[in-house]
Short mmCIF file of the C-alpha atoms (twelve columns), coordinates in Angstrom:
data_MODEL
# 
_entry.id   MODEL 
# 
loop_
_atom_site.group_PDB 
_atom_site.id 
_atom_site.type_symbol 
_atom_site.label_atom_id 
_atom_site.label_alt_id 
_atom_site.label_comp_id 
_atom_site.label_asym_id 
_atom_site.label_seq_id 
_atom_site.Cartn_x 
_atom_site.Cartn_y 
_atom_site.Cartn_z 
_atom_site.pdbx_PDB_model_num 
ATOM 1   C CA . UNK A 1   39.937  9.872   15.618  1 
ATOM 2   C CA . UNK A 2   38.979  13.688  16.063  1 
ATOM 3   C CA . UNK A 3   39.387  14.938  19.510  1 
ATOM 4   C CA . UNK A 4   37.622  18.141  20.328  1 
ATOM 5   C CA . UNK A 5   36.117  20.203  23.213  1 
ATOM 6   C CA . UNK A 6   32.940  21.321  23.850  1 
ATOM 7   C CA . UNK A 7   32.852  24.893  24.666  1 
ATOM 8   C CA . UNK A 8   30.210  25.889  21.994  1 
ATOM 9   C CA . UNK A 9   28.256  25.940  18.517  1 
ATOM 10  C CA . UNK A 10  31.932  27.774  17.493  1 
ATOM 11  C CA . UNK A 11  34.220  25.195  18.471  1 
ATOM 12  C CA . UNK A 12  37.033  24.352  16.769  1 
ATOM 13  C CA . UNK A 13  39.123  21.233  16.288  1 
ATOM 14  C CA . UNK A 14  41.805  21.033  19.044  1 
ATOM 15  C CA . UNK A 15  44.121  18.183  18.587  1 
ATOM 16  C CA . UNK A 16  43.838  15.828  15.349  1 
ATOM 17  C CA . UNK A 17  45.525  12.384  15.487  1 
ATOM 18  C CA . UNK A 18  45.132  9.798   12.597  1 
ATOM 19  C CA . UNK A 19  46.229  6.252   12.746  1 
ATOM 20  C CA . UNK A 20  49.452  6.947   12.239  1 
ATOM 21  C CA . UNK A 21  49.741  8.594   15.249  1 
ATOM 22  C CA . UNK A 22  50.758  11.842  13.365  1 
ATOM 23  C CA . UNK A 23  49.300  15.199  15.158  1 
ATOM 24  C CA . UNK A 24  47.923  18.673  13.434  1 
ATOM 25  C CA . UNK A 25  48.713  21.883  14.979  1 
ATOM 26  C CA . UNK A 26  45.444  24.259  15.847  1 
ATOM 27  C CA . UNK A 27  46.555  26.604  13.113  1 
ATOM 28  C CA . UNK A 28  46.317  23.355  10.388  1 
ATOM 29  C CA . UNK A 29  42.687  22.578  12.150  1 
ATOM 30  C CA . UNK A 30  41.423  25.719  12.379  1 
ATOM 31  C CA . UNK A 31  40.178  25.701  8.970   1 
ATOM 32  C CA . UNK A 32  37.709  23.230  9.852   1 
ATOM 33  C CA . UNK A 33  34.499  23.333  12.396  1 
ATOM 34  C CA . UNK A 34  33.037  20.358  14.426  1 
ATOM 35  C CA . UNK A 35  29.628  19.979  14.523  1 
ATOM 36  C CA . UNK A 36  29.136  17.429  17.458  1 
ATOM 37  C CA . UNK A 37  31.368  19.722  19.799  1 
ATOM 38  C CA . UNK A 38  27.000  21.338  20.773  1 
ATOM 39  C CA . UNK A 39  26.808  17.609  22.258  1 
ATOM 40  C CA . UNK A 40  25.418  18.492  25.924  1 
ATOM 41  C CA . UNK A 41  26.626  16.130  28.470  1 
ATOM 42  C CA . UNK A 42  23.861  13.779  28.174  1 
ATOM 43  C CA . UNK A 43  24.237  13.481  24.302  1 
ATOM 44  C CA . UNK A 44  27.895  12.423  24.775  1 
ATOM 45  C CA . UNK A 45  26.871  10.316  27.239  1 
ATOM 46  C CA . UNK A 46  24.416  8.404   25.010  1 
ATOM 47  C CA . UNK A 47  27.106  8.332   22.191  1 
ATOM 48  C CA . UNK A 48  29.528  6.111   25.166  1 
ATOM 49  C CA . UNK A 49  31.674  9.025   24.885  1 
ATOM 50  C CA . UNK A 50  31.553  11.195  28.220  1 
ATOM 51  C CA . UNK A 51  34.138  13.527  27.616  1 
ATOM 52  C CA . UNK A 52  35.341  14.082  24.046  1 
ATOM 53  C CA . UNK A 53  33.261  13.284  20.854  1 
ATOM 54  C CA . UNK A 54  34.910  11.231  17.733  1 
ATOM 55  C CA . UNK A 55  33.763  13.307  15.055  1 
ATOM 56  C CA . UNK A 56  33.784  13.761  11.161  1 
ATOM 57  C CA . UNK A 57  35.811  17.163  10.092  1 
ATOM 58  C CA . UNK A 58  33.443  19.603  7.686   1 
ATOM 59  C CA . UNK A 59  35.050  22.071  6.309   1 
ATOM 60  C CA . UNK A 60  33.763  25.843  6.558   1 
ATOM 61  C CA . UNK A 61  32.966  27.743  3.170   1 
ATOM 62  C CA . UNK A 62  34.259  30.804  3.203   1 
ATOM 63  C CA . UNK A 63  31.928  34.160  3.444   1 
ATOM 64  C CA . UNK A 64  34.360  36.534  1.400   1 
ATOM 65  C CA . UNK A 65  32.677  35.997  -1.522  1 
ATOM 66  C CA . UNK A 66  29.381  36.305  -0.399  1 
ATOM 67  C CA . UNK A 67  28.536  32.805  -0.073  1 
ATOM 68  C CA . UNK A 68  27.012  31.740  3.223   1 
ATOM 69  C CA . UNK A 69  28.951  29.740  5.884   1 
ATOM 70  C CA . UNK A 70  27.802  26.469  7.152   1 
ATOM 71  C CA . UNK A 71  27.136  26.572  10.770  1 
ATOM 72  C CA . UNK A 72  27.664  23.567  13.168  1 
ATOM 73  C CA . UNK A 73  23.875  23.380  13.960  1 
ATOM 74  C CA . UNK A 74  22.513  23.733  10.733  1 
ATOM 75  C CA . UNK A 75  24.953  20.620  9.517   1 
ATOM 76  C CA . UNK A 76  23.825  18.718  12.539  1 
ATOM 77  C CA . UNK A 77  20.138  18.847  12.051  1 
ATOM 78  C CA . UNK A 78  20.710  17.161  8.315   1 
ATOM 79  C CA . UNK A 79  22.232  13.982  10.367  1 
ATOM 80  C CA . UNK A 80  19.541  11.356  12.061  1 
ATOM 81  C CA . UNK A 81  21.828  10.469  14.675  1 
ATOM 82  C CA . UNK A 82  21.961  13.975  16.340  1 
ATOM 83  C CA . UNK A 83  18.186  14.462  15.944  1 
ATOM 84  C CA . UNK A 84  17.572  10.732  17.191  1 
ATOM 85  C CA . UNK A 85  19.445  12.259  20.340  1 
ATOM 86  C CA . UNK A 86  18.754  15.295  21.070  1 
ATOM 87  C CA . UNK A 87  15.233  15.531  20.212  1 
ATOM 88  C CA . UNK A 88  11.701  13.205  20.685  1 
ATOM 89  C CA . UNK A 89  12.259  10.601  18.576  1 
ATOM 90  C CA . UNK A 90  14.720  9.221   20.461  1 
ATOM 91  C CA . UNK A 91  13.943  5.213   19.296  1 
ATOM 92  C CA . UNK A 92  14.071  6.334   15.718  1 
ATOM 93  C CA . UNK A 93  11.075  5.812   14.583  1 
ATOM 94  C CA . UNK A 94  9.701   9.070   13.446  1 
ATOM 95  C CA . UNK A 95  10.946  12.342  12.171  1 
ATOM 96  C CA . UNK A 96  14.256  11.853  14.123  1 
ATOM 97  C CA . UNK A 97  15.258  9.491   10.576  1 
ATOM 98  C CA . UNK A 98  13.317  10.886  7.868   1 
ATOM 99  C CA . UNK A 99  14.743  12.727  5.004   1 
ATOM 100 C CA . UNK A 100 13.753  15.404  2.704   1 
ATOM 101 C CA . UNK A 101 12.721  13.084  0.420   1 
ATOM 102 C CA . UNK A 102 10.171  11.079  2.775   1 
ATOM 103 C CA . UNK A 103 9.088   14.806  4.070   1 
ATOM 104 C CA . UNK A 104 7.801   15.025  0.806   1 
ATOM 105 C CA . UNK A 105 6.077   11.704  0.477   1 
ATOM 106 C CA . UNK A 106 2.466   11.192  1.054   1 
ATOM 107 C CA . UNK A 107 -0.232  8.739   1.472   1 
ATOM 108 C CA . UNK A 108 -1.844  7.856   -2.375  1 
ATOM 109 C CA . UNK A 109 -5.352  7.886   -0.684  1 
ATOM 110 C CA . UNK A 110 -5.135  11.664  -0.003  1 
ATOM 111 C CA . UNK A 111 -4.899  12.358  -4.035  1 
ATOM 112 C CA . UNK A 112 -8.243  10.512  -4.364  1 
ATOM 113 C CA . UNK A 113 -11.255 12.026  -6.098  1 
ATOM 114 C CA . UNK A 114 -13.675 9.584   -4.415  1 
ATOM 115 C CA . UNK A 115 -14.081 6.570   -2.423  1 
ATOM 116 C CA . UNK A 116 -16.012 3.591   -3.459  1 
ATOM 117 C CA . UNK A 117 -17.515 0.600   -0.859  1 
ATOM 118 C CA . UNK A 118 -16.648 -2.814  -2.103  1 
ATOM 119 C CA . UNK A 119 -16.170 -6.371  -1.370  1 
ATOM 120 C CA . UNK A 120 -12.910 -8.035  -1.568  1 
ATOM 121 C CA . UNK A 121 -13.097 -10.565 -4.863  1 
ATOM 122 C CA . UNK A 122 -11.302 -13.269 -3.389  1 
ATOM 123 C CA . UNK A 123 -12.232 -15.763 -0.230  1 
ATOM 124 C CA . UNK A 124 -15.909 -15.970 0.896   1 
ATOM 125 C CA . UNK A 125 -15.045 -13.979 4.319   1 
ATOM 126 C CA . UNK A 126 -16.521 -11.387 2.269   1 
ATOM 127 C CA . UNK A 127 -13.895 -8.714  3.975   1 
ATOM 128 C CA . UNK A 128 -14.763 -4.684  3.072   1 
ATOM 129 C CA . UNK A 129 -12.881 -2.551  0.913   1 
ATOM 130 C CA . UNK A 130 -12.426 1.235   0.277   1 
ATOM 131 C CA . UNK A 131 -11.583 1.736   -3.097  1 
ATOM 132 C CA . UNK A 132 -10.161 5.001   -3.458  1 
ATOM 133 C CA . UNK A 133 -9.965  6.299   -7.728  1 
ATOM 134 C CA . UNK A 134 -8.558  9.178   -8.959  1 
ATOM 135 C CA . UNK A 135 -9.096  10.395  -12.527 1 
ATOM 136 C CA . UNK A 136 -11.048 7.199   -13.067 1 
ATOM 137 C CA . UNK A 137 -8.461  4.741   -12.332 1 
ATOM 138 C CA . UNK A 138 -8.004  2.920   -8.839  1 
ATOM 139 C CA . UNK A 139 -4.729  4.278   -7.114  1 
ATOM 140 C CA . UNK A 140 -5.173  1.972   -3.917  1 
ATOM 141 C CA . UNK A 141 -7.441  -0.348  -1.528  1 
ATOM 142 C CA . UNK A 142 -7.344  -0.445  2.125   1 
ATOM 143 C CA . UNK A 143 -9.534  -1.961  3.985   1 
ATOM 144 C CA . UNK A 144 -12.924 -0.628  4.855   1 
ATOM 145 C CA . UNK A 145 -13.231 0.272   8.804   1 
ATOM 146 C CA . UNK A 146 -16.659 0.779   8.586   1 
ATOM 147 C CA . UNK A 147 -17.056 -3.351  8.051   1 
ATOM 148 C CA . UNK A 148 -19.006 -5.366  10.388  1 
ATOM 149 C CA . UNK A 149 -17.002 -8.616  8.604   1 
ATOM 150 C CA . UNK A 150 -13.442 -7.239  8.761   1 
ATOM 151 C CA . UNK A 151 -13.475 -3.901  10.876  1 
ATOM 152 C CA . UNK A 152 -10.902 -2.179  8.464   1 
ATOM 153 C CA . UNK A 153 -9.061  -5.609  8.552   1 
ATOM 154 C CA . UNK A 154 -7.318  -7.403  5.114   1 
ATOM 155 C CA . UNK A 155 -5.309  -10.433 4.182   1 
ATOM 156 C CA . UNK A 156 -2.300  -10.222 2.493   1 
ATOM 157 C CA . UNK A 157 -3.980  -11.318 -1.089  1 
ATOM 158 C CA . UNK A 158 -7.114  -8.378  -0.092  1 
ATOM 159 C CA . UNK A 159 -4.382  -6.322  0.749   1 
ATOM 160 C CA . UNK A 160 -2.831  -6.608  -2.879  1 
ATOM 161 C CA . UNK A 161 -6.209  -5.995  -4.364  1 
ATOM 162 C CA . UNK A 162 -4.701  -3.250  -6.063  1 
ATOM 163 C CA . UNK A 163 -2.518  -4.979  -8.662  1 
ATOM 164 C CA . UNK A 164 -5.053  -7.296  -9.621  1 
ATOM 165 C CA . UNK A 165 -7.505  -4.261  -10.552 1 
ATOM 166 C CA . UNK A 166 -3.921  -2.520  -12.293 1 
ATOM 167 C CA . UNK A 167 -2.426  -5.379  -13.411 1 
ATOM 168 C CA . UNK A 168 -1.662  -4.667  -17.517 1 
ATOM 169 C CA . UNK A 169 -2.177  -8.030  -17.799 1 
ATOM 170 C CA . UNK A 170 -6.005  -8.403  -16.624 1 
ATOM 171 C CA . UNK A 171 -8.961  -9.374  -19.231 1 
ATOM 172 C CA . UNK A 172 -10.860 -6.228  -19.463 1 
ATOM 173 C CA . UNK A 173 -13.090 -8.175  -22.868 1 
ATOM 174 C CA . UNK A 174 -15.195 -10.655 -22.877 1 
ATOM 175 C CA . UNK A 175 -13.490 -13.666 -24.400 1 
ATOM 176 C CA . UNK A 176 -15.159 -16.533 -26.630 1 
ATOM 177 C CA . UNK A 177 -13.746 -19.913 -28.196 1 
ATOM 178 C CA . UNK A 178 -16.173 -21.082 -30.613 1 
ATOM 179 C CA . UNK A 179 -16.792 -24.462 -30.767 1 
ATOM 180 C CA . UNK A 180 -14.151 -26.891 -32.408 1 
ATOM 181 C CA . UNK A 181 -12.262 -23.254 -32.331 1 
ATOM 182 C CA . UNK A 182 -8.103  -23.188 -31.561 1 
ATOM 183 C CA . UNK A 183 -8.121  -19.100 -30.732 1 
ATOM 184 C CA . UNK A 184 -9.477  -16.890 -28.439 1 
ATOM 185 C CA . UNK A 185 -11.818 -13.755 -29.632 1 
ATOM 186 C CA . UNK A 186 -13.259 -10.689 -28.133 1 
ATOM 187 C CA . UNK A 187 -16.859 -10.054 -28.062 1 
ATOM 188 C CA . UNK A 188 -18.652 -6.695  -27.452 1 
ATOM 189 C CA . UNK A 189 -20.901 -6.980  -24.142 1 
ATOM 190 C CA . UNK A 190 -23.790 -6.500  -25.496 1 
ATOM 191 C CA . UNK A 191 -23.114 -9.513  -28.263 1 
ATOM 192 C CA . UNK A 192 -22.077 -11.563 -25.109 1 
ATOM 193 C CA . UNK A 193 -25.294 -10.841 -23.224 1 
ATOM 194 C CA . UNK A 194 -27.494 -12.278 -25.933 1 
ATOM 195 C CA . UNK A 195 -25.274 -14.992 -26.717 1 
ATOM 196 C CA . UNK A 196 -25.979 -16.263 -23.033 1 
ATOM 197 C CA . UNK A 197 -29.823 -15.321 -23.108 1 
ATOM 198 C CA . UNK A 198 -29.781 -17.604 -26.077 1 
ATOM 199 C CA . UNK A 199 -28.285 -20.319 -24.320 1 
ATOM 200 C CA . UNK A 200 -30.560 -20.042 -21.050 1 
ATOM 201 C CA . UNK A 201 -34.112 -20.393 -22.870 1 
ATOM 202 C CA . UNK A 202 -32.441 -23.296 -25.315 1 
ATOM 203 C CA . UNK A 203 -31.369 -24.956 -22.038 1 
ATOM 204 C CA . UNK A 204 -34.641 -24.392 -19.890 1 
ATOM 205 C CA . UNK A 205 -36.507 -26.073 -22.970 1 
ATOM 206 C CA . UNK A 206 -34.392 -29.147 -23.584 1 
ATOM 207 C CA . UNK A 207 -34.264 -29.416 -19.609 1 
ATOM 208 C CA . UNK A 208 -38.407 -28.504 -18.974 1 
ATOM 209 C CA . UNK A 209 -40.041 -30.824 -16.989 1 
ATOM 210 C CA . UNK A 210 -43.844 -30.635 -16.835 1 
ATOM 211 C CA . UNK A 211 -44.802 -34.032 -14.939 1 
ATOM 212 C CA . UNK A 212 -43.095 -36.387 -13.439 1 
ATOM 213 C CA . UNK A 213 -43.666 -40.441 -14.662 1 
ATOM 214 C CA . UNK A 214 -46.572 -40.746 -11.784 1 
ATOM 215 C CA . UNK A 215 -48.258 -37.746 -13.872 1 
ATOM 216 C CA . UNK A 216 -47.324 -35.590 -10.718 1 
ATOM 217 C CA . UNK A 217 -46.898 -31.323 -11.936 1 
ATOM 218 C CA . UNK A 218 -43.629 -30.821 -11.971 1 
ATOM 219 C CA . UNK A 219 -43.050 -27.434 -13.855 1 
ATOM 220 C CA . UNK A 220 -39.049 -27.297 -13.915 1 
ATOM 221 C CA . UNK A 221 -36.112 -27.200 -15.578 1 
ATOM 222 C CA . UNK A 222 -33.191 -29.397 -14.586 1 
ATOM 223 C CA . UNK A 223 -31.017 -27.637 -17.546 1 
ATOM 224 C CA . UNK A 224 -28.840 -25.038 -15.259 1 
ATOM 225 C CA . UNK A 225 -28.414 -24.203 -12.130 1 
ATOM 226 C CA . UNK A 226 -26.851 -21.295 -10.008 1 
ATOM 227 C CA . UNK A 227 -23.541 -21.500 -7.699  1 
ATOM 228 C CA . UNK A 228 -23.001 -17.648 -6.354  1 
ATOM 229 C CA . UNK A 229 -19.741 -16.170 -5.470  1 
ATOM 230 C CA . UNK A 230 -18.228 -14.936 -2.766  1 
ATOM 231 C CA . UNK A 231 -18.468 -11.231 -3.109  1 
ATOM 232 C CA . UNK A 232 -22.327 -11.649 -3.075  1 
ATOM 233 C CA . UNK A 233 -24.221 -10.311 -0.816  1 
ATOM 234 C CA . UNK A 234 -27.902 -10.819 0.662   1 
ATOM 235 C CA . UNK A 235 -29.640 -8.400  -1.510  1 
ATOM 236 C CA . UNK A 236 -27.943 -9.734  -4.644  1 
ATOM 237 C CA . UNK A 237 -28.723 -13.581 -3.541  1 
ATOM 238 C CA . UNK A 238 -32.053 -12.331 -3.489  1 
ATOM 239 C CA . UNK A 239 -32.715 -11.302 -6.486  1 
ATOM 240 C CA . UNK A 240 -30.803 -14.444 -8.334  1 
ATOM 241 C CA . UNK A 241 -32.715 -16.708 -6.270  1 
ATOM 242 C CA . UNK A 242 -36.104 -15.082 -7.580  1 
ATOM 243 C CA . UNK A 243 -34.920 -14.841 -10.674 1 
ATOM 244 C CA . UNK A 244 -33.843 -18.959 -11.165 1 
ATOM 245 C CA . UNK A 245 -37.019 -20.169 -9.608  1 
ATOM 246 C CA . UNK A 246 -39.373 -17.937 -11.844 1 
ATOM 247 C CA . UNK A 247 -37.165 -19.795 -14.775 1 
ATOM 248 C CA . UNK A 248 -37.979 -23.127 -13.394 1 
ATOM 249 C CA . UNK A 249 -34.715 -23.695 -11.866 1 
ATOM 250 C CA . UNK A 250 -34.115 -25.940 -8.736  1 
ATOM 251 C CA . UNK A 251 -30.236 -25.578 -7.946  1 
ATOM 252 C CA . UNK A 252 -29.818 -22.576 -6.381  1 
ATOM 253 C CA . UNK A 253 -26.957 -22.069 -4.077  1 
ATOM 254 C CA . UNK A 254 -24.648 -19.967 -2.839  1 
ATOM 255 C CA . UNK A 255 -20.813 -20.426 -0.991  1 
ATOM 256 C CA . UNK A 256 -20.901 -17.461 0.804   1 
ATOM 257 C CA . UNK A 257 -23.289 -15.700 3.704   1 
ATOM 258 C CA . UNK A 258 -22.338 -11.890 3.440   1 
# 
């Protein structure tokens, strides 16, 4: 335990006793400058030490050689416990605990070269997103404030939006299993598009129902239907609904209201 006084930034060590009970003269501890000695009163107080300060020796590099000398302010600004007490952070929480290295930190969403409105892709709350991209890739997703649904609110899973969109190992292709097939293959879009046009109009014929068996007009198709998703939203519903029912459709729903 270090024993010192506190007369000033300059003070020295006094009286040194280890655990062995062994004491160094001033002329031994004079090589070596305590930094806590510029405790005020209240400081020390704080620390449950109202008189002398336990304290951790430093020792002074030497300005003969043209090498600057450490003062005992300057070493206690680089320790959280002396700013925690001394200055306004006094819970810790702030500046009083950061160091250089979380000076230098910054929030990913200032780096962004735009922000794009979205819809979270998972539940059918149908909670807002800002989408914030930088050099065409997505660098993080907060929630969108501007939201009627979610006021700036998200989940944990539309919180972690961001590694599904990242994730190295998300299907960017579209993927097709032929028939009988035992592997996977990727198809261009635009192959993928026609493939399902095909299917619709092949479907809408085998399912077309003109009459019914009373010879009552029909005029629809009972061979698809529409389920919508959750990130769809009023406008979008709109359109799909026009679109089944000028096919002939009759199932047209959706699991969300957004």
């Amino acid at each position: 335990m270090t024993i010192v006084s506190r007369a000033g930034c300059g003070t020295v060590v006094r009286a040194a006793r280890c655990r062995t009970g062994d004491l160094v003269s001033d002329a031994e501890a004079s090589g070596f400058l305590v930094g806590p000695a510029v405790f005020n009163t209240d400081v020390a107080g704080y620390l449950g030490q109202a008189g002398s300060i336990p304290v951790r020796l430093r020792h002074i590099r030497s300005t003969s050689g043209g090498q600057n000398s450490m003062g005992a302010r300057t070493w206690l600004g680089e320790w959280p416990l002396f700013r925690q007490a001394t200055g306004s952070d006094p819970l810790g929480r702030g500046h009083a605990v950061e160091s250089p290295r979380t000076k230098a930190l910054g929030p990913r969403t200032d780096a962004a070269d735009e922000v794009v409105k979205s819809v979270c892709p998972y539940c059918a709350v149908g909670c807002g997103q800002n989408i914030y991209v930088r050099d065409g890739r997505v660098t993080q997703i907060e929630g969108d404030p501007d939201s009627p649904i979610s006021r700036g609110r998200l989940c944990p899973k539309g919180s972690a939006s961001t590694s599904l969109v990242t994730s190295p190992s998300r299907v960017t292709t579209v993927r097709y299993r032929r028939p009988y097939g035992t592997e996977w293959e990727d198809l261009d879009l635009d192959t993928a598009t026609d493939m399902i046009a095909d299917r619709v109009i092949e479907a809408r014929r085998k399912g077309w129902q003109d009459t019914d068996d009373e010879g009552r007009v029909l005029r629809r198709t009972l061979g698809f239907s529409s389920l919508g998703g959750a990130t769809l939203d009023n406008e979008e519903n709109y359109l799909i609904k026009k679109l089944f029912m000028a096919l002939g459709a009759i199932q047209v729903e959706n699991q969300a209201r957004i």
